[in-house]
C-alpha positions, 0 to 999 in steps of 0.5 A: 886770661887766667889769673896765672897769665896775668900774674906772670905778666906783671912779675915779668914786666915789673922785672923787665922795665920800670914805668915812668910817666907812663911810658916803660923805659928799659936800662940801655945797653950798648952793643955786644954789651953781656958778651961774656955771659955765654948762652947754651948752644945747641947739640944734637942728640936723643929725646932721652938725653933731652928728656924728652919721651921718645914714644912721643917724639916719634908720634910726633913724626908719625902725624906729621907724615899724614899730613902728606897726604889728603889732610881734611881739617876740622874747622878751626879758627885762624889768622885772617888770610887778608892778600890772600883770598883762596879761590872757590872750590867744592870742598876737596881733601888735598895734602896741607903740605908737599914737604916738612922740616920739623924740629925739636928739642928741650935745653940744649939738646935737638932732640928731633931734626926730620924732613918728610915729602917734597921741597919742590913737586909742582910745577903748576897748579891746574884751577879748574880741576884743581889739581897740581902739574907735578913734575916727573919724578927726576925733576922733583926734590926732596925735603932735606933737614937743611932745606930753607924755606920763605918765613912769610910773617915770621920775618915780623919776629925779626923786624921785632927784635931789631926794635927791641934792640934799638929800644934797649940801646935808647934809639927807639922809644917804646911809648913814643909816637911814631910820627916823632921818627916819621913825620909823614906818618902823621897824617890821616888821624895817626898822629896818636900812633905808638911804637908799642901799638905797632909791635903789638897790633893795637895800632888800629889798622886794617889788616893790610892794603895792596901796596903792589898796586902803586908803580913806583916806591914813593907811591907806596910810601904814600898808600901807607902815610895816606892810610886811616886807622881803622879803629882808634889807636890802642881800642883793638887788637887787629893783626896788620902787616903795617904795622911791622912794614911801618916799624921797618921804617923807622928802623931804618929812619933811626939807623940810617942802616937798610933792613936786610943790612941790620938783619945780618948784622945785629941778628944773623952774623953774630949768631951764625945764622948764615942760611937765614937773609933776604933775597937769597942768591940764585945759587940757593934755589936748589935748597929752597922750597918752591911756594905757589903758582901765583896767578890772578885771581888768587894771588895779586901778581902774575909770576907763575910758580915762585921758587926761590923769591918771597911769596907775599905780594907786598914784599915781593913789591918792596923788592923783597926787603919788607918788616912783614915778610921776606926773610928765608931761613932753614929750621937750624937757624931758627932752632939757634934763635930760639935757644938764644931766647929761651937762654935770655938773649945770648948764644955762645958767647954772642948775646944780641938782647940783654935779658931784660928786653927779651922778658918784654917778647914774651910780656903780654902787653894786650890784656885788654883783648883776651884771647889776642895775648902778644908780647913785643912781636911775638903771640903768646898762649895761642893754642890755635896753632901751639896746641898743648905747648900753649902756656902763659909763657909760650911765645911764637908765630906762623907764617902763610907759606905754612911755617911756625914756631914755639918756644916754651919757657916753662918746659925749655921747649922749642918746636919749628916746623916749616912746610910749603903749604900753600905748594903748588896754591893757598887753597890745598890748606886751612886751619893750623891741624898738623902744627897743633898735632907737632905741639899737642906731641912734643908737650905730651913728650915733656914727662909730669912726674907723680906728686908722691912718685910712682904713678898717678891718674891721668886724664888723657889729652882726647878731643871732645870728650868727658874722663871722669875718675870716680870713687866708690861710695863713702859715708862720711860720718862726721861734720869734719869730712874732707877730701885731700888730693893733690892736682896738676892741670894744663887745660885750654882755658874756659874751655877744658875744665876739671871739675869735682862733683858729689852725688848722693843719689849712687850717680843718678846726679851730680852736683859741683863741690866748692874746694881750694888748691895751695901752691905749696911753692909760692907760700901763700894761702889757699885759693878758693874755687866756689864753682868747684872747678878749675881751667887754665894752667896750674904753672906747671906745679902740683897744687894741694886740694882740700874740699870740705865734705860737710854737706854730705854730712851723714849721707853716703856720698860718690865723689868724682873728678871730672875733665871735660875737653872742647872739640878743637884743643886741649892743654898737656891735661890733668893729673890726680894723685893722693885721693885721700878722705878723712873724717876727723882723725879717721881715714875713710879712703885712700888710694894707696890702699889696695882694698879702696883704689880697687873700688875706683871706676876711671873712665878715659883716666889711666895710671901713668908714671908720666 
């Protein structure tokens, strides 16, 4: 993790909760307690109005919709599939999804609302040609914007913010163990199991277990009392669906409450969320999208295509109501939720988390597994599926039926798309490719202004490549040479990376130049960068840089900035702005001077106002 992720989580949790004895206890509200601080509700409207780029927002349409078609993905790594082991095949192009909904937006304005393809297309899928039954074409149906889709593991946010909920109102305990509410739950070395390891995958467990496979409720309840860690409490991060179908058992242990009636209750009715539930009624299944033809060996169950119930085996089981999967929802209703976080818990005049708690969804609380940052249910920096919109302080989740959602604090982002991937089988799709392209598009559409104004060099957000912006050759004179300019990077961390380099030889080689950024925002001193690089996220802010140029003294010397970009994703990029080299009091180069910025050669940088 960067040092500005880290950083950001403790301010965050030092504002959001107060440790005492090792556990965090937030202040308790009661509830609806807050309601007459209003929350921005949402509008539609232009990505102008948003600002917002619009040439982006439309790329953003325009590489959705070729994901419609044969979608070949570059390897990428991904959650494990776990109940969901894809049948062999010889590699085939397919579609990753028969239809879309996606949804954008910044503040208050819906700047994108667009559905693309099929809701419902197959009626079977064909495993030994492997090919989808489509049906005629009067039989079809379209994706609408208000076509409601089956959320798989985004229903694990929900199950999230009902615990958060009951945390802030002192019901539940962040630190205490669960066996405390489930005393069953002791049993077979989990004893030690904590709320927070359950909210946060570290609990040890495995990532699931078929549960579909004992006939009756009780005998299920038992699967899971009866189930060893995999690996000691709190040693490991490991997504499980038991952790979110064993918080939903307390939830309801504590609340005496079933899990669907605290969904409406606590989270949907007050927003008005009113096509999101689970167990849609059958007069839903219209504007519901069909998932997979589900058929052993592929699925657990034999249920043929399954249109209008959920997906997942184990909450299929449960009788549709599970902590892990269940809920089904329409891209509004989740935009709703999302404007409701990123506005601190309320929306109009319903607030469902006070602020403090919803700064806990996006803490990260594992920075003891790099790479798996997560907050109270809810992944955080994942470029994985984010793509650029990925920052410290972006927060959201995917689901196996090929849903998703980001919010982005730092920019007032919010990104859904909801598909049906895994239509007419789980095996058409792999990888996360369209939903990084949706994310890579909407931060690309969130305007960088020059540091100076007017334009400034931008290195590009290509894949797998090298930009380098050179400076023609200098001879810097005087022991007190320096190079000044003005920075802004979002690269994908330890991977992206903007390095500055000298050569003194006319390019022949190149060596790394030592320099310092300064934050002139947060008032404190001068960063050292040894390596003469930086990666990660700047926070969304220029930085100064200052490198001293003495080892070069009496030498001509090329100076460069070179961005280096991994073959799987990358951040919002980098800017330059200002190249100024002083020697003493006298100016060796500036850009701003038409005779010297002529002299730059860029290769894979452009100008851009944006």
């Amino acid at each position: 993790m960067t040092e500005d992720a880290r950083g950001f989580a403790r301010r965050r949790l030092a504002g959001a909760a107060m440790g005492l004895g090792g556990a965090l206890v937030v202040s308790s509200l009661p509830a609806g307690a807050g309601a007459t601080e209003h929350g921005r509700t949402l509008r539609r409207g232009s990505a102008e109005q948003a600002g917002l780029l619009p040439e982006h927002m439309d790329r953003l349409v325009d590489e959705a919709r070729t994901f419609l078609g044969p979608s070949p993905e570059r390897p990428a790594p991904e959650r494990p599939a776990h109940e969901y082991p894809a049948p062999e095949h010889p590699f085939r192009a397919h579609p990753w999804y028969a239809g879309v909904v996606l949804l954008a937006g910044r503040g208050s304005t819906v700047a994108l609302h667009r559905a693309l393809g099929s809701a419902v297309r197959y009626a079977a899928y064909d495993e030994k040609s492997d090919t989808g039954v489509a049906l005629p074409p009067e039989r079809r149906i379209a994706t609408s914007r208000d076509t409601v889709f089956d959320l798989a593991s985004l229903s694990k946010l929900f199950t999230s913010l009902l615990a958060v909920q009951q945390i802030e109102r002192g019901a539940l305990g962040l630190d205490r163990r669960v066996a405390e509410y489930l005393p069953a739950f002791r049993a077979a070395g989990k004893q030690g199991v904590t709320v927070r390891q359950l909210l946060t995958h570290t609990s040890g467990f495995r990532a699931w277990i078929p549960l579909y496979g004992a006939p009756t409720h009780e005998e299920k309840l038992k699967l899971i009392w009866n189930e060893e860690p995999a690996s000691p409490p709190g040693s490991v991060y490991r997504y499980s669906d038991l952790n979110l179908i064993s918080l939903h058992l307390v939830l309801e242990q504590i609340t005496g409450r079933p899990l669907d009636a605290l969904l409406h209750d606590e989270i949907t009715a007050p927003l008005g969320m009113d096509r999101t539930r689970y167990n849609p009624p059958a007069s839903w299944k219209p504007v519901i999208a069909a998932t997979e033809d589900a058929r052993r060996p592929w699925s657990g169950l034999d249920r043929g295509l399954v249109w209008g119930e959920v997906h997942d085996e184990n909450a299929y089981c449960l009788g549709g109501v599970a902590g892990h999967a269940g809920v089904f929802s329409c891209a509004w209703d989740l935009a709703v939720l999302a404007r409701t976080l990123l506005n601190g818990g309320a929306y109009g005049r319903a607030r469902i988390l006070s602020s403090a708690s919803v700064d806990l969804l996006f803490t990260n609380f594992t920075t003891a597994f790099p790479g798996h940052e997560h907050g109270l249910g809810f992944e955080l920096y994942q470029h994985w599926y984010m793509g650029a919109l990925a920052t410290p302080r972006s927060a959201g989740h995917t689901g196996f039926t090929g849903t998703s959602i980001v919010l982005d604090p730092s920019t007032d982002t919010f990104l859904v798309m909801l598909a049906n991937s895994v239509h007419p089988a789980r095996s058409w799709r792999s990888g996360s490719a369209p939903r990084v392209a949706a994310g890579d598009a909407l931060a690309r559409a969130v305007p960088v202004r020059a540091a100076h104004g007017g334009t400034s060099w931008f290195g590009g957000m290509a894949r797998a490549t090298s930009a380098t912006l050179t400076l023609p050759e200098l001879a810097a004179g005087r022991r007190g040479a320096r190079l000044d300019c003005a920075l802004w990077w979002d690269t994908e961390p330890g991977v992206g990376v903007v390095a500055l380099e000298a050569s003194a030889d006319a390019g022949a080689t190149w060596r790394p130049v030592p320099f310092t950024t300064t934050d002139p925002g947060l008032g404190q001193g001068p960063v050292e960068h040894p390596a003469g690089s930086v990666t990660g996220w700047s926070g969304r802010v220029w930085h100064r840089v200052a490198a001293d140029l003495a080892a070069w003294h009496g030498r001509p010397v090329r100076l460069r900035l070179r961005y280096t970009t991994g073959p799987l994703y990358v951040g919002r990029g980098v800017y330059a702005d200002g190249l100024r080299v002083v020697d003493e009091h006298r100016v060796v180069f500036d850009e701003n001077r038409p005779v010297d910025a002529a002299g730059i050669i860029a290769s894979g940088w452009t100008r851009s106002p944006d």
